[in-house]
C-alpha positions as CSV (number, residue, x, y, z in Angstrom):
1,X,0.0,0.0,0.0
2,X,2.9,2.5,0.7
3,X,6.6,3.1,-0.1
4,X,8.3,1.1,2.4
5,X,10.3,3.7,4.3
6,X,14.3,3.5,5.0
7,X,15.0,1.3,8.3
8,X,13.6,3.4,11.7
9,X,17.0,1.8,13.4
10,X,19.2,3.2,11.2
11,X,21.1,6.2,13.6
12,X,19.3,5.0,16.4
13,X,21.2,5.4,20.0
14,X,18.9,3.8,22.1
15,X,16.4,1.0,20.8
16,X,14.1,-0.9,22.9
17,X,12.7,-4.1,22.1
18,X,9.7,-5.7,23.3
19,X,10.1,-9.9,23.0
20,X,6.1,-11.8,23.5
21,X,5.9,-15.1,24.3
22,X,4.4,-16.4,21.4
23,X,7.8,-15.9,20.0
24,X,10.0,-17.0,23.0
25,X,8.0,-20.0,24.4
26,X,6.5,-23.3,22.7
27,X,3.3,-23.4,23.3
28,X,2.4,-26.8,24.6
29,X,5.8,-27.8,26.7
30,X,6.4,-24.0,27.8
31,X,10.7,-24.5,26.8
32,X,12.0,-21.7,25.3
33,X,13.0,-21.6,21.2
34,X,16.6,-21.7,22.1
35,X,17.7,-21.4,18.7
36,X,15.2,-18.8,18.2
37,X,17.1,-16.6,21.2
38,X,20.5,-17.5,19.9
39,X,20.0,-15.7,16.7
40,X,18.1,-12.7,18.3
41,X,21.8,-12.9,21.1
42,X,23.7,-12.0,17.5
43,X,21.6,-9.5,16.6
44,X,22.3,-7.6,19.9
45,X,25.0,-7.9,19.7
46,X,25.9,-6.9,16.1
47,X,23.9,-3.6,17.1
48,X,26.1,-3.3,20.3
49,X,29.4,-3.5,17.8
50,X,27.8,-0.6,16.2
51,X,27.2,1.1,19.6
52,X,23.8,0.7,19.8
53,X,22.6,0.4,23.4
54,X,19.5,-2.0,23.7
55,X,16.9,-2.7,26.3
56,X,14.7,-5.5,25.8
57,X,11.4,-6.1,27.3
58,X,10.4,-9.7,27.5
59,X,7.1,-11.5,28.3
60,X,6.6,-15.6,28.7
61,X,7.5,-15.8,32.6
62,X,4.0,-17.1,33.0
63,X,4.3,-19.3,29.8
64,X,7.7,-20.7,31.2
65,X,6.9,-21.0,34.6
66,X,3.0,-22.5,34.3
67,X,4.7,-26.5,33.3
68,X,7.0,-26.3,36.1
69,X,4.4,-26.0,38.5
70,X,2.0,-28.4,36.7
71,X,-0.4,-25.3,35.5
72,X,-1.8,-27.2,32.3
73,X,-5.3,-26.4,32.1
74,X,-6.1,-23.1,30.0
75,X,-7.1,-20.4,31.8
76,X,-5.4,-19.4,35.5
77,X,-6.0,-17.8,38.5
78,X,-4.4,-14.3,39.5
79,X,-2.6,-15.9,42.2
80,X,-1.8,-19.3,39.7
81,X,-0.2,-16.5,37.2
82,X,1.5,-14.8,39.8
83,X,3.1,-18.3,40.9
84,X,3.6,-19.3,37.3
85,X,5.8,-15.9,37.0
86,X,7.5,-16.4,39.8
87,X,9.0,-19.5,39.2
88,X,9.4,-18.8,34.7
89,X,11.4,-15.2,35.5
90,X,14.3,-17.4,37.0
91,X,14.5,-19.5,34.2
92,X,14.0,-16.6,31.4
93,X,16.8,-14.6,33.3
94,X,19.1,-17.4,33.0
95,X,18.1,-18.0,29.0
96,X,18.7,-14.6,28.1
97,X,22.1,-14.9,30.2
98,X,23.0,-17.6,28.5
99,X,22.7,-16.3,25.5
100,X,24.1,-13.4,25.1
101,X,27.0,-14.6,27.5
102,X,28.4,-16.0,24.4
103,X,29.1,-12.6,23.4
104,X,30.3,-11.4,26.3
105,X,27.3,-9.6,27.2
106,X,26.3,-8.6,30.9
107,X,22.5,-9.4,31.4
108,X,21.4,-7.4,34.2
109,X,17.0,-8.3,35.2
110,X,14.5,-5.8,36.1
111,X,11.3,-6.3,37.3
112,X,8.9,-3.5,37.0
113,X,5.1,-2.2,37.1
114,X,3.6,0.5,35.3
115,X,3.4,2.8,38.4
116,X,7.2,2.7,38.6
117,X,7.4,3.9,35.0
118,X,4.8,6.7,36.1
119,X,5.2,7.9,39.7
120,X,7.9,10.3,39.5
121,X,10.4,9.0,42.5
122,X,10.4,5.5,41.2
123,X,10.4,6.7,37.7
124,X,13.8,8.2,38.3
125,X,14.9,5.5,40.4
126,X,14.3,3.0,37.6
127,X,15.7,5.7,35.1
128,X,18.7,6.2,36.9
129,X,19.3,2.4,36.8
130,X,18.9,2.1,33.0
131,X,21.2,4.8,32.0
132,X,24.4,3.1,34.5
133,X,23.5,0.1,33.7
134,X,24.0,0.9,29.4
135,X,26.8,3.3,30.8
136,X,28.5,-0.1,32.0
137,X,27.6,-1.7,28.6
138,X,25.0,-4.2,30.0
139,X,21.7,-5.0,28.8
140,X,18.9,-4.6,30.6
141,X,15.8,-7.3,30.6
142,X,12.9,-5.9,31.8
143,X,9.5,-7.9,32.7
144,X,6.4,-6.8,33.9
145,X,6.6,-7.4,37.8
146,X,4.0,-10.0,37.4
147,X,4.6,-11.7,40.9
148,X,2.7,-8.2,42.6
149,X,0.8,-7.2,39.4
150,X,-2.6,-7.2,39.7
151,X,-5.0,-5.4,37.3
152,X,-1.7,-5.1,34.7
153,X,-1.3,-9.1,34.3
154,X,-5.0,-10.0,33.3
155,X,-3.8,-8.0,30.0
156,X,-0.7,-8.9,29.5
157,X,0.1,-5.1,28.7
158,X,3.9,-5.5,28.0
159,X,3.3,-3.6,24.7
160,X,2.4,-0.5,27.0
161,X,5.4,-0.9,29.3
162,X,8.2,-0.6,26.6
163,X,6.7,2.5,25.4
164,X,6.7,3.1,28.8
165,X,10.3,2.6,29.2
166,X,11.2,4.0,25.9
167,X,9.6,7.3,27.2
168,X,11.3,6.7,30.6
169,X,15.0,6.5,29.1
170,X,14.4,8.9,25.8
171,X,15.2,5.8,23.4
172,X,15.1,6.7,19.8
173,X,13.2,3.6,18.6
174,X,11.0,1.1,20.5
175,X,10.7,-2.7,18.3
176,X,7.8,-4.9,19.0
177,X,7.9,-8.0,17.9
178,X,5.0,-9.9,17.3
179,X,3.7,-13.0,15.3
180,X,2.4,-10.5,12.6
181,X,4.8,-8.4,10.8
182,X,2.4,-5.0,11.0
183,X,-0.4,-2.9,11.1
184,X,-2.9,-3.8,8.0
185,X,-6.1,-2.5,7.1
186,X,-8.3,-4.9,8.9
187,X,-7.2,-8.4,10.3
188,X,-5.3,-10.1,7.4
189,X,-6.5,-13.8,9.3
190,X,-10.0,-12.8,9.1
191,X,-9.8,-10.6,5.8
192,X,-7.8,-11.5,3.0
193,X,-8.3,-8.1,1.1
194,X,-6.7,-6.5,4.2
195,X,-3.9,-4.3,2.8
196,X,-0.6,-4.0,4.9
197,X,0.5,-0.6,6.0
198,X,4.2,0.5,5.8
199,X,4.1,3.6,7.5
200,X,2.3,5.4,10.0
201,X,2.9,9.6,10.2
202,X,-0.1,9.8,12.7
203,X,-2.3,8.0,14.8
204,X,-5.8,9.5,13.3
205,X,-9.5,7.4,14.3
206,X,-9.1,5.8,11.4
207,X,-5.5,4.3,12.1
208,X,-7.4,2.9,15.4
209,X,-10.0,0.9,13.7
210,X,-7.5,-1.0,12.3
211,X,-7.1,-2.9,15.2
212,X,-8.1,-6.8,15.6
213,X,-8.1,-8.6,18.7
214,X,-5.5,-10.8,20.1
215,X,-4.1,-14.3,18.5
216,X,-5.2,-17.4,20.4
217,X,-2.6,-18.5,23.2
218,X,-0.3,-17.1,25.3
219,X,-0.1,-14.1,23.4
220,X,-2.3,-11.7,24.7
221,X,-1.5,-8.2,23.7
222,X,-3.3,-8.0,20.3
223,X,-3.3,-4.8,17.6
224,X,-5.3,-2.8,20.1
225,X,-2.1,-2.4,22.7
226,X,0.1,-2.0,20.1
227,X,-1.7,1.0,19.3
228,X,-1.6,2.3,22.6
229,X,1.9,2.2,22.5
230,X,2.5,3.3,19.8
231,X,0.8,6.8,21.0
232,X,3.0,6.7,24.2
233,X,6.2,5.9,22.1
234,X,6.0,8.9,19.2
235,X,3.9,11.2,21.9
236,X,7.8,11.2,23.6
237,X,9.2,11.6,20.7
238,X,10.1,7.6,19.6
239,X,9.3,6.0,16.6
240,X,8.3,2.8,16.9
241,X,7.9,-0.5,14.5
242,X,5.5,-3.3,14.5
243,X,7.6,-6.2,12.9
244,X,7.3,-9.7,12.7
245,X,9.6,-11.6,15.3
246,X,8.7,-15.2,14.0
247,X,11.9,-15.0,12.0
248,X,15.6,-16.0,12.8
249,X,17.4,-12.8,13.2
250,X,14.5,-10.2,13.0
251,X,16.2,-7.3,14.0
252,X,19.3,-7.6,11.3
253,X,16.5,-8.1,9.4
254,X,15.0,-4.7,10.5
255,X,17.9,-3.1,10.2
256,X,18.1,-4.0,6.6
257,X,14.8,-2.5,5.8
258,X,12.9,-5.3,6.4
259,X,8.9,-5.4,6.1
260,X,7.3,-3.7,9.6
261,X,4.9,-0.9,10.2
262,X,6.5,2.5,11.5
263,X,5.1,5.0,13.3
264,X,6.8,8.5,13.3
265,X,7.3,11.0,16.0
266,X,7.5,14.6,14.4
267,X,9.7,15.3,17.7
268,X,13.0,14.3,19.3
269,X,12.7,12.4,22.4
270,X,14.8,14.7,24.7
271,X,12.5,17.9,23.0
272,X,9.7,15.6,24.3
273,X,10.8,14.9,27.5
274,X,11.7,18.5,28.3
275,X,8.3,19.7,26.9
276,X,6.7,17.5,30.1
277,X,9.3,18.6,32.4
278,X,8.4,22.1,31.4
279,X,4.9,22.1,30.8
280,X,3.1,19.1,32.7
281,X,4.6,19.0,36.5
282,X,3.6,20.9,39.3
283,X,6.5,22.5,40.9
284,X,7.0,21.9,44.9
285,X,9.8,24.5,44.8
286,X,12.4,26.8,43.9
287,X,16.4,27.3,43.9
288,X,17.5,30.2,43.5
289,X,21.2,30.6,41.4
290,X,24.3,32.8,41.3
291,X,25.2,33.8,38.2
292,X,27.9,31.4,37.3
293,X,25.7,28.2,37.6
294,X,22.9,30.8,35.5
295,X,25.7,30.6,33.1
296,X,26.6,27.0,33.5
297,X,22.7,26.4,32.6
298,X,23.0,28.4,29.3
299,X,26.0,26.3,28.2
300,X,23.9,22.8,28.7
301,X,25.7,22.1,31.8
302,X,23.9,20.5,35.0
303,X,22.8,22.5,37.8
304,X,25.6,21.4,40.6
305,X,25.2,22.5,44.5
306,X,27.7,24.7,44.5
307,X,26.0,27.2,42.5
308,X,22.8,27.1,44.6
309,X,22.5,30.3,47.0
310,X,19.2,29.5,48.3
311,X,16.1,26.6,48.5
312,X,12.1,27.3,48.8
313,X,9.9,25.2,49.4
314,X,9.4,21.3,50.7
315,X,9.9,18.8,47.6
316,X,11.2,15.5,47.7
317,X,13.7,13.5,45.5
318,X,11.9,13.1,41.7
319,X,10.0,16.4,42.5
320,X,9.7,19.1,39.9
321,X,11.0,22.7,41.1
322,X,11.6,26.2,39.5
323,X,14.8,27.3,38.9
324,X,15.1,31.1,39.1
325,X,17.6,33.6,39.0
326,X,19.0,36.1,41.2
327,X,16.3,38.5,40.6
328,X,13.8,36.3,41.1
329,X,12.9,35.3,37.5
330,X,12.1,32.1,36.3
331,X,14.8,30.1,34.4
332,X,14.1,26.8,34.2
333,X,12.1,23.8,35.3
334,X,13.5,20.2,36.4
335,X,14.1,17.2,38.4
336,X,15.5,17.5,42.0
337,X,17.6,14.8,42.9
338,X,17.3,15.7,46.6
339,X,15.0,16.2,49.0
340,X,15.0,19.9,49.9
341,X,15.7,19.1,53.5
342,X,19.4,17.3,51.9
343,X,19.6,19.9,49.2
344,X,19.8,23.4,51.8
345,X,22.0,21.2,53.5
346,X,24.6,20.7,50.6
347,X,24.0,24.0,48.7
348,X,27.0,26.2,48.2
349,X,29.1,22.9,48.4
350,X,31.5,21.4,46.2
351,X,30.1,18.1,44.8
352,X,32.9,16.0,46.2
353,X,32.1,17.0,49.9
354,X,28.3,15.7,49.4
355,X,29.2,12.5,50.9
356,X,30.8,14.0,53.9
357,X,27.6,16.1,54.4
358,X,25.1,13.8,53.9
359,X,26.9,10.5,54.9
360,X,25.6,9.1,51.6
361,X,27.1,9.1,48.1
362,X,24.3,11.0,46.1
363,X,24.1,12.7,42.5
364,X,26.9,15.0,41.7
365,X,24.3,17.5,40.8
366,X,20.9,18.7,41.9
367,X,19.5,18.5,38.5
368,X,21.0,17.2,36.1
369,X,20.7,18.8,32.5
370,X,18.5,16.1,30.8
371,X,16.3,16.5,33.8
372,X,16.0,20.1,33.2
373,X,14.2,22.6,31.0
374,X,15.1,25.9,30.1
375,X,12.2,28.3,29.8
């Protein structure tokens, strides 16, 4: 139906890719497609060579974990799933270790809900984590924290949480793969005259009816999350591709231009994330600057204690606060990484004496720059 456009990973920084458990877990003996893992291992790691930093979000704990607790019968309790995950996460953790061990990957698992992706002190928490653990050339596998989940695991929403994540960590391109390799007109296994869309510049109402439900099985996202993340994903400024995963090596494949559906994002993600920052949080506070840290500021540097002459205001860690100048205007808007009652105590400090202060290593700075927008 369209032109299919030049590969969405080409350039990209930060990609995250969402794994479902159609693809990852046979169906009726719950093992995991080894082979199927190896080759996406190599594909990792040929986007690592090429300094790509990846972050995968995997489902099929439940779908592992169900035949080791003798969970056969078709549908399961809340507290059966819960169990089932339990038990599967162990034995994903160690598959994915596995693999990409041969490639001297570090695997590092993180468990998470949407409310950490969302509540602003855990969100930065987790965010933090991310960014030291690509830093330190790892790769993160993230799950849905099924074990506490309640309301998120009766939809299996794991489509959600990578935009999520994508959003959380400003990635430039977020991958599901799926057992269908796009976004078509109508269901193409109910409608043969369904037409396959290449490209997606905007999520309109009509875009939405596209959506079919979910295949039979473990998988149990369906079109209709898929959408939904794909309005999280470009609404922070990530594309994001709908391709089909059922394939040896799927994201080479990708990369090569391979068949998918994109969806664009008319913004960058750090534009994005700064528009929030700016725009969507109420501030609990103020700092007040000297005018070499207002300078510092202007240059894209972070905001560092030492340049702080005074605090307003009760906020905690994660909180957005104004930053203002000496005459009292507004500068800026961001993320405090300290409560105010640790931040008036290390103000006008060095960053190396923070410790000594506070008897804790903390930040270096009290916001730093990604976490802040200039007004």
């Amino acid at each position: 139906m369209n032109k299919a456009p030049e590969s969405g990973l080409a350039g990209a920084r930060r990609v995250v890719v969402k794994i479902g458990s159609a693809l990852l877990v046979e169906e009726a003996s719950g093992t995991i497609h080894r082979s199927w893992l190896k080759a996406l291992a190599d594909d990792i790691a040929g986007l690592a060579r090429l300094g790509t930093e990846i972050i995968l979000v995997s489902s099929g704990a439940i779908a592992v974990g169900r035949r080791h607790l003798g969970l056969t019968r078709g549908t399961l309790k809340l507290e059966e799933k819960q169990a089932a995950a339990a038990t599967g996460q162990i034995r994903l953790a160690h598959a994915y270790q596995e693999a990409l061990a041969h490639h001297d990957i570090t695997v590092a698992q993180i468990l998470l809900t949407l409310a950490d992706t969302e509540e602003r002190r855990r969100h930065l928490n987790a965010r933090n984590t991310l960014a030291t653990l690509l830093r330190l050339g790892a790769v993160p596998v993230i799950n849905e924290n099924d074990t506490v989940a309640t309301s998120e695991i009766r939809f299996g929403d794991n489509d959600r949480l990578a935009a999520r994540v994508a959003a959380m960590i400003d990635a430039e391109a977020l991958v599901l793969l799926s057992d269908i390799d796009g976004l078509y007109t109508a269901d193409p296994r109910m409608d043969s005259k369904a037409e396959f869309i290449s490209e997606v510049p905007e999520i309109t109402a009509r875009i939405e009816a596209m959506a079919g439900t979910a295949a039979p099985g473990y998988s149990s996202g369906g079109m209709v999350t898929k959408l939904a993340a794909a309005r999280i994903a470009v609404g922070a400024g990530c594309r994001m591709a709908i391709a089909d995963g059922r394939i040896l090596h799927p994201l080479t494949a990708l990369a090569g231009g391979g068949r998918a559906t994109w969806f664009r994002s008319q913004i960058e993600p750090r534009t994005a994330r700064k528009r929030y920052i700016a725009g969507s949080l109420e501030p609990r506070g103020s700092l007040i600057l000297d005018d070499g840290a207002l300078k510092a500021l202007r240059d894209g540097k972070s905001l560092l204690p030492a340049g702080v002459t005074a605090i307003e205001g009760a906020f905690e860690r994660g909180d957005a606060v104004i930053v203002r100048g000496a005459d009292g205007r507004e500068i800026a808007r961001g993320l405090i990484a300290y409560s105010a009652t640790d931040a008036r105590r290390i103000i006008g400090h060095k960053s190396r004496e923070i410790e000594s202060i506070l008897g804790y290593l903390g930040r270096e700075e009290l916001i730093h720059r990604d976490d802040l927008a200039l007004i």
